[in-house]
KOLTOR-658417 format. One record per residue (C-alpha): x, y negated, z negated; residue number from 1; residue in three letters. Coordinates in pm, whole numbers. Layout:
BEGIN
   east  north     up num residu
      X      Y      Z NUM    ala
...
END
This chain:
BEGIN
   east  north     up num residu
  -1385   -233   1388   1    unk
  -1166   -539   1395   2    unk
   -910   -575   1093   3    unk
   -960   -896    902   4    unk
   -643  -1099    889   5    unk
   -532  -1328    611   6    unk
   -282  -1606    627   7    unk
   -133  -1619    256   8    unk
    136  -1784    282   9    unk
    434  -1886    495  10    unk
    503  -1582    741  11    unk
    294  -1352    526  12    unk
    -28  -1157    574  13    unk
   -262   -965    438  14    unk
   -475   -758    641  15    unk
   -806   -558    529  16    unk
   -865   -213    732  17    unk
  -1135     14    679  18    unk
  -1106     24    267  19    unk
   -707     -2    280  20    unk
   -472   -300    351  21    unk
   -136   -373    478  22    unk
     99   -647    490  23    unk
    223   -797    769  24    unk
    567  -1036    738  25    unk
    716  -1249    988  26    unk
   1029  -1428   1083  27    unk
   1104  -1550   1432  28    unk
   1015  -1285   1664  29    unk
   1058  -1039   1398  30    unk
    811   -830   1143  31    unk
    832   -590    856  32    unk
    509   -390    841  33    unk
    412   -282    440  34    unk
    217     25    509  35    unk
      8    156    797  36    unk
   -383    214    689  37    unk
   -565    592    780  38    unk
   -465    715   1113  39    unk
   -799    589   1203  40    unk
   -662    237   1181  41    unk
   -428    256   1434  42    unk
   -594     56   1674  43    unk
   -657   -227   1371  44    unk
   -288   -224   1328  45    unk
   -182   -288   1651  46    unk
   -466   -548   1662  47    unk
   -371   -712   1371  48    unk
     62   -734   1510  49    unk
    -92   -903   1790  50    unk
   -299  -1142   1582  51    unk
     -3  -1281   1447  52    unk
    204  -1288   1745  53    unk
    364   -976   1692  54    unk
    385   -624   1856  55    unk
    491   -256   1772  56    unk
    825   -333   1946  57    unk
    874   -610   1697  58    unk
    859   -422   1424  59    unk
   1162   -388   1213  60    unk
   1058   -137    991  61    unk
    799    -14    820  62    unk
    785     40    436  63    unk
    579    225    259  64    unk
    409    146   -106  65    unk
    319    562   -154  66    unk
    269    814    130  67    unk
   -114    888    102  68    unk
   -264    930    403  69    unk
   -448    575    380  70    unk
    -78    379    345  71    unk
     95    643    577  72    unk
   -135    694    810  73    unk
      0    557   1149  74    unk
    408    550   1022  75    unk
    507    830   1192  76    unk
    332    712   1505  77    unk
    512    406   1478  78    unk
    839    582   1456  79    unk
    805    806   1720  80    unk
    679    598   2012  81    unk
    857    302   1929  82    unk
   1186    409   1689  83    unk
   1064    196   1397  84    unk
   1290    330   1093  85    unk
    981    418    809  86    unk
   1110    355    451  87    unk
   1044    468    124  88    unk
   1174    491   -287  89    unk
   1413    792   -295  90    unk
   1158   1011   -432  91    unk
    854    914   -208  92    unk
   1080   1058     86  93    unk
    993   1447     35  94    unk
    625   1306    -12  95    unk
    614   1174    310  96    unk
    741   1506    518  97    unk
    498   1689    318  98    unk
    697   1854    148  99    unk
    488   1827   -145 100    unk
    136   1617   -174 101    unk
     -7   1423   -468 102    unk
   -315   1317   -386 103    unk
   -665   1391   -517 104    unk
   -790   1705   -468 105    unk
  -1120   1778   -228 106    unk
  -1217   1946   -545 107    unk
  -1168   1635   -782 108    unk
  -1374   1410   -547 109    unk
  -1652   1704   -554 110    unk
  -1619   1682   -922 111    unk
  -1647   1316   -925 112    unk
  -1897   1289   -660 113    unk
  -2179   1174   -942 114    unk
  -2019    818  -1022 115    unk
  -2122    536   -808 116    unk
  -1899    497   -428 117    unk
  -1749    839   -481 118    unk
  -1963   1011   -195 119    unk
  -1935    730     49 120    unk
  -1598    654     28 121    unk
  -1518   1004     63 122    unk
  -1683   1046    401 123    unk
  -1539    759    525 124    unk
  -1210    888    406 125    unk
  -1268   1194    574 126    unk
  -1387   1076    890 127    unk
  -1071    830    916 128    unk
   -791   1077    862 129    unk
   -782   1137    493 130    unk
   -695   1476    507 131    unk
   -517   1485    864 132    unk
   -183   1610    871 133    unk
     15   1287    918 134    unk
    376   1355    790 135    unk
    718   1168    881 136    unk
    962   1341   1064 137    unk
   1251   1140    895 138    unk
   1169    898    657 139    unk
   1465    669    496 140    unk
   1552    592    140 141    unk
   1629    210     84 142    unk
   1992    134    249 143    unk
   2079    -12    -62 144    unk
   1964   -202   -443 145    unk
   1824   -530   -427 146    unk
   1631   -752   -189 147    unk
   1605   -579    163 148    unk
   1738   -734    499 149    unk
   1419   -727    667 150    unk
   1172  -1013    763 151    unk
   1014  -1171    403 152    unk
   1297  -1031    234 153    unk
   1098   -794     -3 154    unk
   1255   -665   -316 155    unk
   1156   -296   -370 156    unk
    999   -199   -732 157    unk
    963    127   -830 158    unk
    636    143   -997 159    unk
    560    542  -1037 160    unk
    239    705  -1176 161    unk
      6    673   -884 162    unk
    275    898   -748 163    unk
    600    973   -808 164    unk
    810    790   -590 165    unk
    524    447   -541 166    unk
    660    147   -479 167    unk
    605   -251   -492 168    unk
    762   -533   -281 169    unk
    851   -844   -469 170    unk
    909  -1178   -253 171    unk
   1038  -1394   -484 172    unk
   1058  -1678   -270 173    unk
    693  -1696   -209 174    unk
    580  -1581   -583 175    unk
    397  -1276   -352 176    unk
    362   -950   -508 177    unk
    257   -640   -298 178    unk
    137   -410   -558 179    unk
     -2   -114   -320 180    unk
   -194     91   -578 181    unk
      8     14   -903 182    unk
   -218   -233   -904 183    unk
   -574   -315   -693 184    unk
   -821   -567   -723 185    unk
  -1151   -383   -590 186    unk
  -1180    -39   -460 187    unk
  -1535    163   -319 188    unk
  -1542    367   -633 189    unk
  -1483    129   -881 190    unk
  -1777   -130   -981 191    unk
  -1501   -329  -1146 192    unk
  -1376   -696   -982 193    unk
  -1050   -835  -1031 194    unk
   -688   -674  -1117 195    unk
   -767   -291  -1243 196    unk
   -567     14  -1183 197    unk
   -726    251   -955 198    unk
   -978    534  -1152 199    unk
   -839    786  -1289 200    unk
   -849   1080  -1065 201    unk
   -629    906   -830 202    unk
   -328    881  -1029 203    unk
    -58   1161  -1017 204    unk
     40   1063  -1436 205    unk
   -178    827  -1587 206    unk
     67    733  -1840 207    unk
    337    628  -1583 208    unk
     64    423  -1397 209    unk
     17    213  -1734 210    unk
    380    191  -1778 211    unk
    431     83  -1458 212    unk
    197   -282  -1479 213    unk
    476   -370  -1763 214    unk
    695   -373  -1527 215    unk
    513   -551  -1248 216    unk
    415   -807  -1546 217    unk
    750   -929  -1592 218    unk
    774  -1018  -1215 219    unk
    716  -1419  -1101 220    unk
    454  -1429   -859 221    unk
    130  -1622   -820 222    unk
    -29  -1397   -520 223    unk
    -83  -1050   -548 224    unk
   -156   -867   -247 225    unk
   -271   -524   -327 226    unk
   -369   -215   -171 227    unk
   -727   -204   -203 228    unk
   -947   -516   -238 229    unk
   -907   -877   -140 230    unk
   -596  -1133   -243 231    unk
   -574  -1262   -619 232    unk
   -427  -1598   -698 233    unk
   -291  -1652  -1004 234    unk
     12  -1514  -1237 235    unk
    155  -1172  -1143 236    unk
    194  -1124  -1516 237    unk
   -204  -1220  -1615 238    unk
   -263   -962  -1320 239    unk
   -129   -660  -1475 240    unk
   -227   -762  -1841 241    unk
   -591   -765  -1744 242    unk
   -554   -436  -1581 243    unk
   -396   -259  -1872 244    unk
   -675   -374  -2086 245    unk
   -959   -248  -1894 246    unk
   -727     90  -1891 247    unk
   -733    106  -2259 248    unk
END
């Protein structure tokens, strides 16, 4: 399956994998990769680098929204053969060597297998690596506060409750937001269209998941690029208003 690769604005893309995305931002000959798909989207990755005139060696680093295995999947792979430095909040680090895992249960999905997209999504899950032992060997906590010296220059958000350590990039000079799973605009399981927060049995605390769109709602933006469903135009702020409403 070929990934489907967006242009949304100057140097920045966003690129739909088998039910994930991941952001792709350019500068010259240099790229900063925002997350990595299931391992079974390796070869869409690499695909979608070369789409935009980039490669694996071009990669300055990766960073990571949250280390499930659907944003984490290919990281370490990318790190390994190729020495790209894989970043992370401060307390997504541990998450992504395994030491610990927050993500839903086999037995939650079971549980939730009755509501509409649950079954489905969780084959395909399973057949692309969402259970696969994928952890990084040495992940990196941001260098330092602020916006990061990387291609797009994104500004890193900490924006826990889907887990604890989950983070947005902010690129205030393009008014782009990616939101990872803070904040989605579709998703297999949910019938819902348009800015939502993910269903429930995703989220490692609830509460801090609602908390967290007030803070992405006082961030300037008028694209947000999430990580499930397609691009929505429009204010950052609106975004994550309509989302904590339908939460309600």
């Amino acid at each position: 399956m070929r990934a489907d690769v967006h242009q949304v604005a100057d140097g920045t893309y966003l690129v739909h994998g088998s039910n994930t995305n991941w952001v792709i931002l350019t500068e010259g000959d240099a790229v900063t990769l925002v997350d990595t798909g299931y391992p079974g989207d390796r070869e869409q990755v690499l695909a979608s680098l070369a789409e935009v005139g980039g490669s694996p060696e071009a990669v300055a680093a990766v960073l990571i929204t949250h280390a499930h295995n659907d944003h984490l999947g290919n990281a370490e792979y990318l790190r390994a053969a190729y020495g790209t430095p894989v970043h992370l909040h401060e307390a997504e680090v541990p998450h992504a060597r395994r030491a610990f895992l927050h993500q839903v249960s086999i037995g939650t999905v079971l549980k939730n297998g009755w509501r509409p997209g649950v079954l489905p999504w969780a084959v395909h899950a399973l057949r692309s690596g969402g259970t696969a032992d994928v952890p990084v060997a040495a992940p990196q906590a941001f260098p330092a506060a602020g916006a990061l010296d990387l291609p797009g220059r994104p500004v890193p958000v900490h924006t826990p409750g889907h887990t604890d350590g989950h983070c947005a990039y902010h690129l205030p000079g393009t008014g782009v937001l990616i939101s990872g799973d803070a904040l989605v605009s579709g998703h297999p399981t949910s019938r819902v269209e348009g800015p939502q927060l993910l269903p429930d049995m995703f989220h490692h605390e609830r509460p801090r998941a609602l908390a967290s769109l007030d803070v992405l709602a006082e961030l300037e933006g008028e694209l947000l690029l999430p990580g499930h469903g397609p691009v929505h135009r429009g204010p950052v702020r609106d975004a994550a208003l309509r989302a904590r409403e339908r939460a309600l």
